[in-house]
VMD Tcl script that draws the C-alpha trace (Angstrom):
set ca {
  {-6.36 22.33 5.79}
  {-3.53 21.87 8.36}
  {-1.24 24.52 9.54}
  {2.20 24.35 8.26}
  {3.41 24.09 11.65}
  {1.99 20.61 12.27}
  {2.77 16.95 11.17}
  {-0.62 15.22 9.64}
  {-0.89 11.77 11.21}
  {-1.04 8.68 9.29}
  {-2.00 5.77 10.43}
  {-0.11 2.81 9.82}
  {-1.91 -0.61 10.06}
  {0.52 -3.83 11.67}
  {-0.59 -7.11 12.91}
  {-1.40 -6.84 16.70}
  {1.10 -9.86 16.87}
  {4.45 -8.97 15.86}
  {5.55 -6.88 12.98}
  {7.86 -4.33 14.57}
  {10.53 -4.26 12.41}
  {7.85 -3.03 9.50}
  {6.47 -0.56 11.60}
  {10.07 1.18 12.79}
  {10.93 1.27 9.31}
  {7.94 2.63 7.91}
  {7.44 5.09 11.37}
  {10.91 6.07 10.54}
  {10.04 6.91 6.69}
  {7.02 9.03 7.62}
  {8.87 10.94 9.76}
  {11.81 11.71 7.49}
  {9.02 13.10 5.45}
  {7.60 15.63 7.65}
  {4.53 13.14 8.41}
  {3.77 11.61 11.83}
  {2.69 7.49 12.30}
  {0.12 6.29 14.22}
  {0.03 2.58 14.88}
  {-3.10 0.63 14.44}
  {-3.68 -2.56 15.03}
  {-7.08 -5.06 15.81}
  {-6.29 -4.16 19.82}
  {-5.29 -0.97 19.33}
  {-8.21 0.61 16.43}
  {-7.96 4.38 15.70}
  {-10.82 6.60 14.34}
  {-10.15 8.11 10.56}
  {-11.66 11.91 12.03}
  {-8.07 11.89 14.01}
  {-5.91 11.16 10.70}
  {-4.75 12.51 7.41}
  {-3.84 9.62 5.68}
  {-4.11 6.00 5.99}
  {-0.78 3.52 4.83}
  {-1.57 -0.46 4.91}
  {1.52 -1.79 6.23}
  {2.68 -5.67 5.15}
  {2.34 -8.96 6.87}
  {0.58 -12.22 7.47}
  {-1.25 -13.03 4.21}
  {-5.17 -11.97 3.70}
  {-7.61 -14.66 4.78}
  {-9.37 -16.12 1.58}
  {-12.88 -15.46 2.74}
  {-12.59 -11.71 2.15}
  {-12.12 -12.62 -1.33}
  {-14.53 -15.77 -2.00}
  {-11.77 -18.43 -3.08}
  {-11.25 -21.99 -2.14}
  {-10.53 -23.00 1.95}
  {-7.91 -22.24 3.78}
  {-4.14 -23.59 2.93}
  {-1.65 -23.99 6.09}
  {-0.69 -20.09 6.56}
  {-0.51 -18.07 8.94}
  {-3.67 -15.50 8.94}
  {-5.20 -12.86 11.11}
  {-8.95 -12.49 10.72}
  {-9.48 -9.57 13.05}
  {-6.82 -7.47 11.03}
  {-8.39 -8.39 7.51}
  {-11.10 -7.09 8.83}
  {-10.11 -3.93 10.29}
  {-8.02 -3.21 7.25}
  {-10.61 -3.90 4.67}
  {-12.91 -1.51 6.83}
  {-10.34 1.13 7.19}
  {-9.76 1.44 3.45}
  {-13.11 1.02 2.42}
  {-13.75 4.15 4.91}
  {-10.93 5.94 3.58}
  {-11.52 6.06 -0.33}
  {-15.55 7.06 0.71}
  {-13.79 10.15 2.26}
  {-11.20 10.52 -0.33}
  {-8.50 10.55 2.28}
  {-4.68 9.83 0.79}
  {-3.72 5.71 0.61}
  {-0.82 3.88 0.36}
  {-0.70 0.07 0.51}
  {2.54 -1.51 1.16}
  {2.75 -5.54 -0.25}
  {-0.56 -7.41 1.54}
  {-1.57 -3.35 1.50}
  {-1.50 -3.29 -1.92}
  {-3.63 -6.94 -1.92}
  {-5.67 -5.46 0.65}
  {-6.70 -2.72 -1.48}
  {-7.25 -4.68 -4.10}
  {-9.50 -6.83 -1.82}
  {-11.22 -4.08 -0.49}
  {-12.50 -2.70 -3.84}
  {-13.44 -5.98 -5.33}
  {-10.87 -7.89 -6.05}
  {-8.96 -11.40 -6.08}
  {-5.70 -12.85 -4.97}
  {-3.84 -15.77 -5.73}
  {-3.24 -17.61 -2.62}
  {0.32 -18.75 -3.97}
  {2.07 -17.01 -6.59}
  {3.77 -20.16 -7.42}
  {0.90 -22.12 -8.08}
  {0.09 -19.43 -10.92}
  {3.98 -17.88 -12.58}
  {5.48 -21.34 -12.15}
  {8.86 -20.11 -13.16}
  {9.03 -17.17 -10.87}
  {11.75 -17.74 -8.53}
  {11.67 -18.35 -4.59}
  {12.80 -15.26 -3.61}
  {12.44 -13.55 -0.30}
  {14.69 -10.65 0.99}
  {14.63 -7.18 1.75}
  {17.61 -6.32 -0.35}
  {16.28 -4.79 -3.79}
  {16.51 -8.26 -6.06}
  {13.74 -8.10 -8.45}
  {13.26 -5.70 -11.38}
  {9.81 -4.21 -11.77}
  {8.47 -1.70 -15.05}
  {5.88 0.92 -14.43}
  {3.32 1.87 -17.11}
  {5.13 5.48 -18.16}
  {1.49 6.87 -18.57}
  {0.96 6.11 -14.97}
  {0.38 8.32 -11.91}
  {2.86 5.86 -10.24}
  {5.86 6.56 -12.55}
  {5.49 10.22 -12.06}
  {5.54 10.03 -8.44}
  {8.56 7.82 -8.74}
  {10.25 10.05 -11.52}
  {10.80 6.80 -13.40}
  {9.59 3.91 -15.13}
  {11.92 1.17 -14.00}
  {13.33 -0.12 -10.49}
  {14.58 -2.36 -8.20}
  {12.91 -3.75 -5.77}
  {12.36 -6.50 -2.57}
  {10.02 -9.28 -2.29}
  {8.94 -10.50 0.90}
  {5.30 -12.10 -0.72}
  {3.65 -15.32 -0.94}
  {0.01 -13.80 -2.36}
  {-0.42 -11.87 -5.10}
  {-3.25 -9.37 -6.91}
  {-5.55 -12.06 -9.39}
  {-8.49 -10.17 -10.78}
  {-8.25 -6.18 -10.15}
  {-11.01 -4.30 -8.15}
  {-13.49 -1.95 -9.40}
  {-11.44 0.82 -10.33}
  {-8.02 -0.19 -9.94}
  {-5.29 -0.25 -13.27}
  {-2.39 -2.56 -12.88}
  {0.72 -0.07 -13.54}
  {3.54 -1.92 -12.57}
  {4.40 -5.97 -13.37}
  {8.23 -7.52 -13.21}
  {9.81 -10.12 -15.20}
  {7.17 -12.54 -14.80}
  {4.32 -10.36 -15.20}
  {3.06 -10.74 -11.46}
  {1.07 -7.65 -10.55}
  {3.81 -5.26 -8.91}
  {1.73 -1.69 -8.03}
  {-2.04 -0.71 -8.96}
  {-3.60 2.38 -8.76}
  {-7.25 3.96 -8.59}
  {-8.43 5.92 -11.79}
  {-9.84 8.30 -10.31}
  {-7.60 11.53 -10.91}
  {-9.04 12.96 -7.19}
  {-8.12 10.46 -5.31}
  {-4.60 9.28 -3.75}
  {-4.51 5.47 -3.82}
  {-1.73 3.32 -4.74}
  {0.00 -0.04 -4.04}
  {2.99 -1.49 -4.02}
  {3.80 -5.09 -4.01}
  {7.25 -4.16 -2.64}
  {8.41 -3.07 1.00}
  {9.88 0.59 0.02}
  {10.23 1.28 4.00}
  {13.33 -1.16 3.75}
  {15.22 0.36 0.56}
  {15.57 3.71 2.38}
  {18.78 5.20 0.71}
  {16.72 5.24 -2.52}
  {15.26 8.07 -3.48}
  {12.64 6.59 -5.94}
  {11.20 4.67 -3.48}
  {11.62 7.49 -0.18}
  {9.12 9.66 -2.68}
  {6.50 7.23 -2.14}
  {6.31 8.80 1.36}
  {6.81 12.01 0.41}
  {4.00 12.02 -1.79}
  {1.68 10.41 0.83}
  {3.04 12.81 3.54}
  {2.08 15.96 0.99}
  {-1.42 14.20 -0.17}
  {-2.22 14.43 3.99}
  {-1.37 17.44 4.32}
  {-3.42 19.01 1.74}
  {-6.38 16.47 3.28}
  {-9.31 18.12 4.33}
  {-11.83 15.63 6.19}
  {-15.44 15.11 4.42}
  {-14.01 17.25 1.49}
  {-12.39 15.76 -1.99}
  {-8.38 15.96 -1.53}
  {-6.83 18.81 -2.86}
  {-3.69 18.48 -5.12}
  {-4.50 14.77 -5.46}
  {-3.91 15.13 -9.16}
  {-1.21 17.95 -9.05}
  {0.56 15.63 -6.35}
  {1.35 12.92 -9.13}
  {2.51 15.26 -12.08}
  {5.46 15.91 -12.92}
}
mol new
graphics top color blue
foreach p $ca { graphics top sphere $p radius 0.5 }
foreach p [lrange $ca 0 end-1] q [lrange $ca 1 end] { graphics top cylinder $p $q radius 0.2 }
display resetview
């Protein structure tokens, strides 16, 4: 267990390329909730016995290969960070350290434990609309009975889309909890009651004057700090309650 003194570190996965703006925001977050961010990226790995907690930031989309689906379509992809990721959260849950996955973290989880992803949302919900922004322009419903929802204190919220993929057929267990209009896959969550691992197909970094959303950090930032390494989390469960 950590002293109260200190700040757990949790390490927050970017592409080695670019993505600075996502990890400012969500370094930023973290730190407003007492936690401390450690960047991690293909060309800059870190090891999980130096950190509490593990969040999978957004990106470029996942590479279909991790997931067995048809070739390639023109999109931008980076196979050394599918990789890493995949690894990293695989790693994680066997250790039952605290996860958060943040839009392709929440398909990366997904991936991780099983799952598949539809390439192109609009090849699937051919009435959802184009949208793309970081302002909160989409409506999404949690399942009330869900862990989710009572981190959140609430069952229905707005949120920004900044996705092409989304979650097809859930991993081994993962729930879908949250869907919007359209009934794309918005946030999933393990059933196991000792374990902290959720997703969000959102970017909740970006909405930071809202408090629904800041408590998904807070939560993650408590979950690390009650992490023990090689040991089940404590107050996993009690973390999500009400």
């Amino acid at each position: 267990m950590m002293g109260r003194d200190q700040r757990p570190r949790i390490g927050v996965t970017t592409s080695s390329r670019g993505g600075w703006w996502m990890w400012m925001f969500n370094r930023f977050s973290l730190w407003r909730a007492g936690a401390r961010a450690v960047r991690i990226h293909p060309e800059s790995p870190c090891d999980l016995d130096d950190l509490h907690g593990l969040l999978v930031g957004g990106g470029d989309d996942i590479g279909v290969g991790l997931y067995h689906a048809h070739p390639e379509p023109m999109i931008a992809i980076d196979p050394a960070r599918d990789d890493l990721e995949c690894g990293l959260v695989r790693k994680a849950h066997e250790r039952a350290m605290p996860v958060l996955g943040v839009c392709r973290g929440a398909q990366m989880i997904n991936v991780a434990f099983g799952g598949s992803l539809h390439r192109d949302i609009h090849d699937v919900y051919r009435s959802a609309p184009h949208l793309r922004t970081v302002l909160p322009r989409k409506r999404v419903h949690l399942d009330p009975q869900s862990r989710l929802a009572a981190m959140l204190r609430g069952q229905r919220f707005r949120v920004n889309a900044l996705h092409r993929q989304s979650i097809d057929r859930l991993g081994q267990g993962l729930v879908a909890v949250g869907h919007d209009h359209h009934q794309i896959i918005q946030a999933i969550e393990t059933t196991r009651s000792d374990r902290f691992c959720f997703g969000v197909q959102w970017h909740p970094e970006f909405l930071i004057f809202n408090p629904h959303h800041k408590a998904l950090f807070g939560a993650l930032a408590k979950a690390a700090r009650c992490y023990t390494h090689g040991h089940e989390s404590q107050g996993a469960e009690s973390i999500t309650k009400r």
